[in-house]
N, C-alpha and C positions, 0 to 999 in steps of 0.2 A: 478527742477520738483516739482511740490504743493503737498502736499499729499490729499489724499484721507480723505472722511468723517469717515471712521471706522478708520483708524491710527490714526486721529487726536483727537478722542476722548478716543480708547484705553480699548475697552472695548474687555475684555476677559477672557474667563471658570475662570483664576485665581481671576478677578474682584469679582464674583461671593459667597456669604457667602452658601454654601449648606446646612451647619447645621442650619442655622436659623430658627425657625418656626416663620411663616406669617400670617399675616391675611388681608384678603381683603376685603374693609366694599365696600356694594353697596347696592342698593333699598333706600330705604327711603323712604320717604311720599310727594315730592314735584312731582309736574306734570314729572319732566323729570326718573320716577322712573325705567318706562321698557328700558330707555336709559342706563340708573348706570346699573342694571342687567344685559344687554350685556358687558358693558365695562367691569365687574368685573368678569366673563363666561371667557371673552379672556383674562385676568388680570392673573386670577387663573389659566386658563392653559398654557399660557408664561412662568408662575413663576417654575410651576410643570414640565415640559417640560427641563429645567436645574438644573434639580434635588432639587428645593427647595421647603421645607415643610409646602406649602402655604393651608390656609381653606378659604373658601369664607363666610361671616356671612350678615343678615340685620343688619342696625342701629334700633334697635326696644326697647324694654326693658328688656330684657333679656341679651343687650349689657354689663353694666357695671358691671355687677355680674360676667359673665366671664370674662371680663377683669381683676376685682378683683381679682376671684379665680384661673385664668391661664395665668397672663398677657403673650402675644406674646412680640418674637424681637422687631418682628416693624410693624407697618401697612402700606397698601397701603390705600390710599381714592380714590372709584374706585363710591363716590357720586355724582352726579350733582345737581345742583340747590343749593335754603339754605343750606340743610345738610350739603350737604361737600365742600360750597364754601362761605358761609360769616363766618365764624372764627368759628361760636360756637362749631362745634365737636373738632376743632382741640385747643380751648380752655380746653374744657373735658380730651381728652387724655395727655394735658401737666398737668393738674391736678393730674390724674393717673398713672403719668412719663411712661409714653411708647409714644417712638419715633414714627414719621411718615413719610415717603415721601412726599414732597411740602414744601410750605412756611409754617410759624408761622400764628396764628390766627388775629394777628394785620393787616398783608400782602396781609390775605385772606380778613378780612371785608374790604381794602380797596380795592382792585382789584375788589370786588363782587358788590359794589358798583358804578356802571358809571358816573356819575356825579363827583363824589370824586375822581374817576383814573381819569378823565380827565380833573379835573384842577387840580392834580397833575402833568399829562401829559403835560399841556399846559405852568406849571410855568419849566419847568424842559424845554422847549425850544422844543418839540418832540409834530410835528404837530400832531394836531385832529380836526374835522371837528368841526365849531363853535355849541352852544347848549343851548337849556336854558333844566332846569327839571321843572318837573309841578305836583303836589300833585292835583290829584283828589279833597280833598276840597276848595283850592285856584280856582282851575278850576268852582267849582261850583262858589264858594262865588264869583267871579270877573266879570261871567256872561260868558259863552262857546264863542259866538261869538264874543265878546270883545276880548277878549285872543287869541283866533285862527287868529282874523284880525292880531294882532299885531305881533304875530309871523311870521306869511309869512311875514309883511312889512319888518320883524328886519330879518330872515333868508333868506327870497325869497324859490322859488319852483326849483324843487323838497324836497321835505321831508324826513326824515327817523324816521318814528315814533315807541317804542318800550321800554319796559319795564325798569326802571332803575335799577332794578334787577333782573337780570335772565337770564335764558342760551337756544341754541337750534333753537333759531329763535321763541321761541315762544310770540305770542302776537306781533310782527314785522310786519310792513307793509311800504312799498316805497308811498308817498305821491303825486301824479303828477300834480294835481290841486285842490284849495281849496273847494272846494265842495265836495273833498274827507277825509277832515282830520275831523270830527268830529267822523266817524265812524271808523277810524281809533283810536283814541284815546279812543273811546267809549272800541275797541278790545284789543287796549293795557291794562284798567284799569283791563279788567279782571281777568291782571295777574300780577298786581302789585298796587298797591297806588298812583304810581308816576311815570310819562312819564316823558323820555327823549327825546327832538323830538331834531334833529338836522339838516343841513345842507347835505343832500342828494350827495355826492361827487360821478360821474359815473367816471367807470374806469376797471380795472380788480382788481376782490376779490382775495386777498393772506390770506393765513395763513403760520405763520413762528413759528415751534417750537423750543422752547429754552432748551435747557439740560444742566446742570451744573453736572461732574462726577468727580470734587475735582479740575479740573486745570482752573477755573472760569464758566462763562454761553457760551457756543458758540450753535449758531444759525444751525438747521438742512436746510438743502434744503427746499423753498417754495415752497408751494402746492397752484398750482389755482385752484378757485374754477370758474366751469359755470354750473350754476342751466340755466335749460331750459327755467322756466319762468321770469327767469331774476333776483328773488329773493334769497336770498339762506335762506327759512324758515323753520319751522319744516320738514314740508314734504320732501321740497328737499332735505335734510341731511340723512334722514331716508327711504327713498322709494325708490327701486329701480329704474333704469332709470329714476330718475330725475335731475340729474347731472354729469354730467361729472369733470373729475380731472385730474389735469396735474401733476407730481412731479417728476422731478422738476420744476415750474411753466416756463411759453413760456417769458422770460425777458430777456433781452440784460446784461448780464455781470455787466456793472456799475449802473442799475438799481437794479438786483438781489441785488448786494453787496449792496446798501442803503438802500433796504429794508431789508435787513441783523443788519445793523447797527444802525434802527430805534428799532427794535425787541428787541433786545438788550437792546438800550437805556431806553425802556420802561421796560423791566422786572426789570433791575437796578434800575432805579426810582420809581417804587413802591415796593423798597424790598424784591422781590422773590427770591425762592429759589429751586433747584434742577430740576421744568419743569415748563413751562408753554407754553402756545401757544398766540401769539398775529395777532390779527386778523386785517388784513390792505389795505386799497382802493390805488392800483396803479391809478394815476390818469393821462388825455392823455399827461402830460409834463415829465410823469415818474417820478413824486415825490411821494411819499409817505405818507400815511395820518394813523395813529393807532386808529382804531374803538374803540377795545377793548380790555383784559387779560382775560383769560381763566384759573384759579392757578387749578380747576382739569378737564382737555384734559376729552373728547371722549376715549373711546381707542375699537370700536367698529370697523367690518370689514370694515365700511366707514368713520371713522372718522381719521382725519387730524393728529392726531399727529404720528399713524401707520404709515400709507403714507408716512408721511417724514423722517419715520425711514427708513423704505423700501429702498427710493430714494438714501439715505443716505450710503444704504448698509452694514447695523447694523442689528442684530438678537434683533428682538425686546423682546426675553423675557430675553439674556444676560442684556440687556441697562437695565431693569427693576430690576432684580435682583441687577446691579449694585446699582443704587437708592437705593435700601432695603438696601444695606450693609453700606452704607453711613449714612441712615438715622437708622440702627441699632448702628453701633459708635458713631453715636449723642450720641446715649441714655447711652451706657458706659462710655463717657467721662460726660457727667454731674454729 
């Protein structure tokens, strides 16, 4: 008989450091900032809820003063966007030797980066849907409708056009016919410099989160995702009744496990460490294709990496404190 997702990770009261004191950094100043606030609202009372001595802070400037004059155990990064997803905070706090939860800063700019996870992805053998990136000023200099031809010739339609950095769905739009992609990428530049437009693969949306609690990375239950309109963008993540969720996602056994093993593959291949969530298009032959890395999850009452704790049948502020205690030992053995 298999065991179960909570035995096999093992997470329990004694896991748990309760003397610790915590801190959970969220807000910041990038678009997804009222997103970090929720995550880090549910972060801080998970933590406090299993008796640890967690405070919820912004990343502002007032940050490294106290850090200086009261460093914590350890931190959660309960950031989204730049802040606390292309390296530089989690550069700062190794500066200031206090441990964190998630990967290292190298990990993070390369995860946060799309284009560079996936052809890291791609050389590593762990499909992704094919892609070119495109800088806003190559876009100009090369002439819009030159570029845009030649892209549908080299990818065909459908599209998936959206930001090479960044999280949430924002700036994301599904491309169906070319007549629609200039103001698609018009949308994306808003929110970044540089379009990633790729290969539009239909199929069913997975997310599969990854946890690592000292006995390697093993992959939680996938969560489907069905946005109503078919996308799954800012809004459908964020707004009530615009999506529905399955967890653990509707997949046949040897499908689940490959997209199991995909998740995996890709956390390992770009270096992660302790969670991440990888975002993945079941496609209609049941293969698997890896969007993207997610190194800091949602942890909002809709967002995916809860769910699959849930499904999992894990006490999500155990799982969490676990993390803390892991990545507070980092910081006493260095």
């Amino acid at each position: 008989m298999g065991t179960t997702a909570a035995e096999r990770f093992s997470v329990t009261d004694s896991a748990v450091a309760a003397d610790l004191r915590v801190l959970v950094l969220a807000g910041g100043l990038s678009y997804e900032r009222d997103v970090s606030l929720r995550s880090g609202r549910r972060v801080l009372d998970a933590l406090r809820a299993v008796g640890v001595d967690a405070e919820l802070r912004d990343a502002d400037v007032a940050l490294l003063p106290s850090l200086a004059a009261d460093p914590p155990d350890a931190v959660v990064i309960a950031l989204h966007g730049a802040t606390g997803e292309d390296g530089s905070l989690r550069g700062v706090l190794d500066l200031c030797g206090i441990p964190y939860v998630g990967c290292d800063a190298r990990s993070s700019r390369l995860a946060w980066d799309k284009p560079s996870a996936k052809a890291v992805l791609r050389e590593a053998g762990i499909p992704t849907p094919d892609w070119v990136a495109l800088p806003h000023d190559r876009f100009s200099e090369l002439g819009a409708v030159a570029v845009l031809d030649r892209i549908a010739d080299r990818l065909g339609l459908p599209l998936m056009v959206k930001p090479a950095q960044g999280g949430s769905g924002l700036g994301a739009a599904v491309v169906r016919d070319a007549a629609s992609l200039p103001a698609a990428m018009v949308g994306c530049f808003a929110y970044d410099s540089t379009a990633l437009v790729e290969r539009y693969v239909p199929g069913i949306d997975v997310a599969v989160s990854v946890i690592d609690l000292g006995d390697g990375p093993q992959a939680l239950p996938p969560v489907e995702i069905v946005p109503r309109n078919g996308v799954y963008d800012y809004a459908a993540r964020y707004t009530a009744g615009r999506t529905t969720w399955h967890a653990p996602a509707r997949l046949e056994p040897e499908v689940a496990a490959s997209v199991a093993d995909v998740a995996l593959a890709a956390h390992s291949a770009l270096g992660l460490r302790d969670l991440s969530r990888v975002d993945v298009i079941v496609d209609a032959e049941g293969r698997p294709h890896v969007l993207e890395v997610n190194v800091s999850p949602g942890m909002t009452e809709t967002s995916l990496l809860p769910l699959a704790v849930q499904a999992a049948g894990l006490d999500f502020g155990r799982l969490i404190g676990s993390l803390v205690t892991r990545a507070a030992a980092r910081g006493i053995s260095a």
